[in-house]
C-alpha positions as CSV (number, residue, x, y, z in Angstrom):
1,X,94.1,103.7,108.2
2,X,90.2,103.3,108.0
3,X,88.0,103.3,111.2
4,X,88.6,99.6,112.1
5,X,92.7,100.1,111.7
6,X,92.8,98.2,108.2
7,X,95.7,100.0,106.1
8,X,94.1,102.2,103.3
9,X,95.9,101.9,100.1
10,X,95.5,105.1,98.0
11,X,96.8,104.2,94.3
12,X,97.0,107.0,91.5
13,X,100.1,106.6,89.5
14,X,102.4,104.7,91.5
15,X,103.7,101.7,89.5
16,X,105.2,100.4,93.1
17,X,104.2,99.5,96.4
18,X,106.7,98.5,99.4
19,X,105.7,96.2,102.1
20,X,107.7,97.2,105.3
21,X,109.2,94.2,106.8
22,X,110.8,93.7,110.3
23,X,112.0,90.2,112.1
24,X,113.3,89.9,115.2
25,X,115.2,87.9,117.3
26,X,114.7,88.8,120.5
27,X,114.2,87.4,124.6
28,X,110.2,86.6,124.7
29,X,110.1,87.9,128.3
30,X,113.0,90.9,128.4
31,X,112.5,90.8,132.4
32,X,114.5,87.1,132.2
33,X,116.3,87.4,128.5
34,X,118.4,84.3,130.1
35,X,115.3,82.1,129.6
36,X,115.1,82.1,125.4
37,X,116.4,83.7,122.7
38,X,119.3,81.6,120.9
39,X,120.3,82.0,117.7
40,X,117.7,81.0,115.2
41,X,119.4,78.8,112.4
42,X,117.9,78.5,108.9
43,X,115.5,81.3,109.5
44,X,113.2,82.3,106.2
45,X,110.5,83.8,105.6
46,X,108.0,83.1,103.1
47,X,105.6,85.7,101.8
48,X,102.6,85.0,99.6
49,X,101.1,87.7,96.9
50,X,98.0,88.1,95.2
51,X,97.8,87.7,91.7
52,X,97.3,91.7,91.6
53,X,100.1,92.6,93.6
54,X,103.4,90.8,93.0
55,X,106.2,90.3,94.1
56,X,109.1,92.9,92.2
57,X,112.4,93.1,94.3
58,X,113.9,93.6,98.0
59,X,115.2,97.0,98.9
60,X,117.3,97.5,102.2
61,X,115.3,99.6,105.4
62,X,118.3,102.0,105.6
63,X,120.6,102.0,102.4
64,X,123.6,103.8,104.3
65,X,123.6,101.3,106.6
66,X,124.3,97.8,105.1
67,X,123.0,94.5,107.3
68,X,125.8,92.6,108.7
69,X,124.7,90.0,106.0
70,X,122.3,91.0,103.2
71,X,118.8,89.6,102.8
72,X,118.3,87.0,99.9
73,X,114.8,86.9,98.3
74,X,114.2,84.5,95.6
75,X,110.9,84.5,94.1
76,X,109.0,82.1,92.0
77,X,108.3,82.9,88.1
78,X,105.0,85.2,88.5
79,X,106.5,86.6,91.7
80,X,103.2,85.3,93.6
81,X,105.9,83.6,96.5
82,X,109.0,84.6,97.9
83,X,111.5,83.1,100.6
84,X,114.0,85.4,102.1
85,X,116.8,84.1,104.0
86,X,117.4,86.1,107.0
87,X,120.5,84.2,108.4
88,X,121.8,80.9,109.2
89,X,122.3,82.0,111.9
90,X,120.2,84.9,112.8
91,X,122.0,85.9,115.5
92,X,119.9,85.9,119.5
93,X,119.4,89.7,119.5
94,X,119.3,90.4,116.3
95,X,116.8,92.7,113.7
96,X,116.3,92.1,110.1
97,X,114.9,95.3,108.7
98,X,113.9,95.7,105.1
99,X,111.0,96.1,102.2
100,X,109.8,94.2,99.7
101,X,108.8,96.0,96.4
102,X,105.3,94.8,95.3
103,X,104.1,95.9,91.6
104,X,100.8,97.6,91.0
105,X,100.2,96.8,87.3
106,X,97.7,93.7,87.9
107,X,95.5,96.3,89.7
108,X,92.0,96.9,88.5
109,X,89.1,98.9,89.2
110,X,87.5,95.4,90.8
111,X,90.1,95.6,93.4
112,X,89.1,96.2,96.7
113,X,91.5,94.6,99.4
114,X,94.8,93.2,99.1
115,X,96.1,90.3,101.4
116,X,99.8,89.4,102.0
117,X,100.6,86.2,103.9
118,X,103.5,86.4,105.8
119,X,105.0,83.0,107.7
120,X,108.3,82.5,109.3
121,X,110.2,79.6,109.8
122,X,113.4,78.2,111.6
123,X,115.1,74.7,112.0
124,X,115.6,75.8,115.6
125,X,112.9,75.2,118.3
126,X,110.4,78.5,118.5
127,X,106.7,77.0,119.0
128,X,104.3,80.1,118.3
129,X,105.2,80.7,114.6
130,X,102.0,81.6,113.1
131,X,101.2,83.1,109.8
132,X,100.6,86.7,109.6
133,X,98.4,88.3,107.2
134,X,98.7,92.1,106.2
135,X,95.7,93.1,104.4
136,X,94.6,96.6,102.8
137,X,92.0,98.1,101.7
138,X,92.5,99.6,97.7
139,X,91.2,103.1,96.9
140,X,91.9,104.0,93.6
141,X,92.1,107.9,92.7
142,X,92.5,108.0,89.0
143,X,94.4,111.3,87.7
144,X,91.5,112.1,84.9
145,X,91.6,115.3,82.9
146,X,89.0,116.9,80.7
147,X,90.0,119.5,77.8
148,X,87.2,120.9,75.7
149,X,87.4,123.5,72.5
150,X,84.5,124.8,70.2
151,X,85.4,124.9,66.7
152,X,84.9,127.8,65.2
153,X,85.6,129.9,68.7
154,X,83.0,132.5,67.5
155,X,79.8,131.7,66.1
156,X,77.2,134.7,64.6
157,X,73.9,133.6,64.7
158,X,71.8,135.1,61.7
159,X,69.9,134.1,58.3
160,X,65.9,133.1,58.7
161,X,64.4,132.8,61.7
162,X,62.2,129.5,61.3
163,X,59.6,127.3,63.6
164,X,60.2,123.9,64.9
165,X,58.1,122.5,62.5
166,X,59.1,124.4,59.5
167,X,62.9,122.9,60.0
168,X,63.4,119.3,58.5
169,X,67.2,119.4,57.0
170,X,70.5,120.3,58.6
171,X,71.0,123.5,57.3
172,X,68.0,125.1,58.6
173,X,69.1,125.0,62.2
174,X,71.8,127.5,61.8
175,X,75.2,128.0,61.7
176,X,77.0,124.6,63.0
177,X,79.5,124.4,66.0
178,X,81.5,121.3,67.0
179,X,82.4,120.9,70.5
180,X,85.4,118.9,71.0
181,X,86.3,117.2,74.6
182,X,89.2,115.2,75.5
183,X,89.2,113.2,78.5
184,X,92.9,112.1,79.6
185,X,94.4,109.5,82.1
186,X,97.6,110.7,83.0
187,X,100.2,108.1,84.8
188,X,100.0,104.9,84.9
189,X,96.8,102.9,82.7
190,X,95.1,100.1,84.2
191,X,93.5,97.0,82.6
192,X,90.2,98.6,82.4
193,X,88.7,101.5,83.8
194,X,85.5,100.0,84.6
195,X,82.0,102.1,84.2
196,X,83.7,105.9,83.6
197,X,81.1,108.5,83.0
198,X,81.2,112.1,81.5
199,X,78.6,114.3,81.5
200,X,77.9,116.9,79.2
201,X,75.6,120.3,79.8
202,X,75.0,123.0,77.0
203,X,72.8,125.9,76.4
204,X,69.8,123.5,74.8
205,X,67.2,126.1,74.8
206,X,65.9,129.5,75.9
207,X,63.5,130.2,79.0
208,X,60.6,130.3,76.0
209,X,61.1,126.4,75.3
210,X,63.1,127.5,71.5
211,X,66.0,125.4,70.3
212,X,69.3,127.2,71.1
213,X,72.0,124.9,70.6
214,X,70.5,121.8,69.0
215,X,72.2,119.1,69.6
216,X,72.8,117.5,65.6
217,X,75.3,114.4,66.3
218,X,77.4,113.2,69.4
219,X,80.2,110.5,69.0
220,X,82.6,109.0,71.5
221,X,85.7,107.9,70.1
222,X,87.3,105.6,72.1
223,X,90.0,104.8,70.1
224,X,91.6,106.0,66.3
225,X,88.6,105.4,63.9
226,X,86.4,103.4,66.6
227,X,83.2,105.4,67.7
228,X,80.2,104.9,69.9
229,X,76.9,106.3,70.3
230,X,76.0,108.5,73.3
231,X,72.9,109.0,75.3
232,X,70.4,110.5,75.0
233,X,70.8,110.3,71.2
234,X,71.9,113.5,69.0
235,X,69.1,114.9,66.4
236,X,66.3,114.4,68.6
237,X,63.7,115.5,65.8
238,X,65.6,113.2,63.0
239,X,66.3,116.0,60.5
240,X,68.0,115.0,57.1
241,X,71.5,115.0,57.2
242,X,74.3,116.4,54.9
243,X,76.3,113.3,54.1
244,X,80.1,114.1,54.7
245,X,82.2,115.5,51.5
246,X,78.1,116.3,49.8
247,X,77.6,120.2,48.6
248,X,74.6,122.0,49.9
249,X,71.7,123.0,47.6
C-alpha cells in the first residue's frame, strides 16, 4: 500500500488479477445480536469494472472447503458488470467468502488507477447499503531484456592511417563492425508500450578528439522489414556510401 493506504498494483506478466471479496451477515451491534440480523433474502451483489480491468470468472476463498451453497456470478458481454447471488436466503450469521478474477489484458502504459464499484443489495430491510469503491493505484514493471553481439567478434585495425578531411567514402574509415542489439519483452505484451527508450554508448573517439569507432549507419527495426531512423543521426560527416550488393573499387 502507498503512504495514504491506497492498494498499489504492481503488474509484470500477470494475465490475472483477483479481487478478494467478503459479505457478511452479521448482528450490527454484537453486544445485543437479538436486536438485527435476520436472514437477508435475495441478497446480490453487483460489481462494476473498468474498461481495463474486466470481469473473467469467480473462484472460491478456500477450494477444500465448499460454501454451503455456491456463489453465482453472471456477467454481462464485455465483463464490465457482474451480479453475484449470495443466497436467498443468506442465512443471519452467515459469511460469503470468495474472489473474483479480473483480466489484465486491456492494461496500458496510460493506466494509472483502477476503480471497482462494489454495491450490495437485499429485498429484506437493511438501510446503510452504500456503494463501496476499491481503487488502486497501477505500477507497471515491464520484464525488458537487452542482448547485444558485434559482428565480426574481433576486429584488426590496420591499412592507411588518414585525416578527417582526407576521408570522404566508406571504405576509408576502416575496417567495418556491426553492432547488433535486441531489446525483448518477455511475458505478457501490452497494447503499446508507450515512449521506450534505449541508449546506446561506444568508444566514439580517443582522448586526442580522432574518430575511433565512427558511427556509419543506425537503424531500429521495429518489426520484419520496417525500420526507423535513430538520433543523433549515423554518418555525421556524410561520407559516400557503398550501396548494398555494389563491389568496391
Amino acid at each position: 500500500r502507498g503512504e495514504d493506504g491506497t492498494a498499489i498494483f504492481s503488474m509484470s506478466d500477470q494475465k490475472d488479477v483477483a479481487l478478494e471479496i467478503q459479505v457478511t451477515n452479521l448482528p450490527s451491534d454484537p453486544a445485543e445480536p437479538q436486536r438485527d440480523g435476520d436472514d437477508a433474502h435475495e441478497a446480490l451483489l453487483s460489481a462494476s469494472f473498468p474498461p481495463e480491468l474486466p470481469y473473467s470468472a469467480l473462484r472460491p476463498y478456500e477450494p477444500r472447503t465448499p460454501l454451503e451453497k455456491p456463489v453465482l456470478c453472471l456477467s454481462n458481454p464485455n465483463g464490465s458488470r457482474v451480479e453475484c447471488e449470495l443466497g436467498n436466503p443468506m442465512k443471519r450469521g452467515a459469511q460469503v467468502h470468495f474472489y473474483l478474477i479480473l483480466s489484465t489484458l486491456g492494461i496500458t502504459l496510460q493506466t494509472t488507477e483502477l476503480a471497482v464499484e462494489l454495491a450490495l443489495s437485499t429485498i429484506s430491510e437493511q438501510p446503510g447499503l452504500e456503494v463501496q469503491v476499491a481503487r488502486a493505484r497501477v505500477v507497471l514493471e515491464l520484464p525488458l531484456a537487452v542482448s547485444g553481439v558485434a559482428l565480426p567478434p574481433q576486429l584488426f585495425f590496420g591499412g592507411e592511417v588518414r585525416g578527417e578531411s582526407a576521408v570522404r567514402r566508406e571504405r576509408q574509415v576502416g575496417s567495418e563492425i556491426t553492432f547488433q542489439v535486441t531489446v525483448s519483452l518477455r511475458g505478457q505484451s501490452l497494447r503499446a508500450l508507450g515512449s521506450a527508450f534505449l541508449t546506446l554508448l561506444w568508444p566514439l573517439e580517443l582522448p586526442n578528439g580522432k574518430w575511433l569507432l565512427y558511427p556509419l549507419e543506425l537503424q531500429l527495426e521495429t518489426s520484419p522489414g520496417h525500420r526507423v531512423p535513430c538520433s543523433p543521426p549515423a554518418n555525421p560527416l556524410r561520407l559516400a556510401l557503398v550501396p548494398l550488393g555494389a563491389a568496391l573499387q
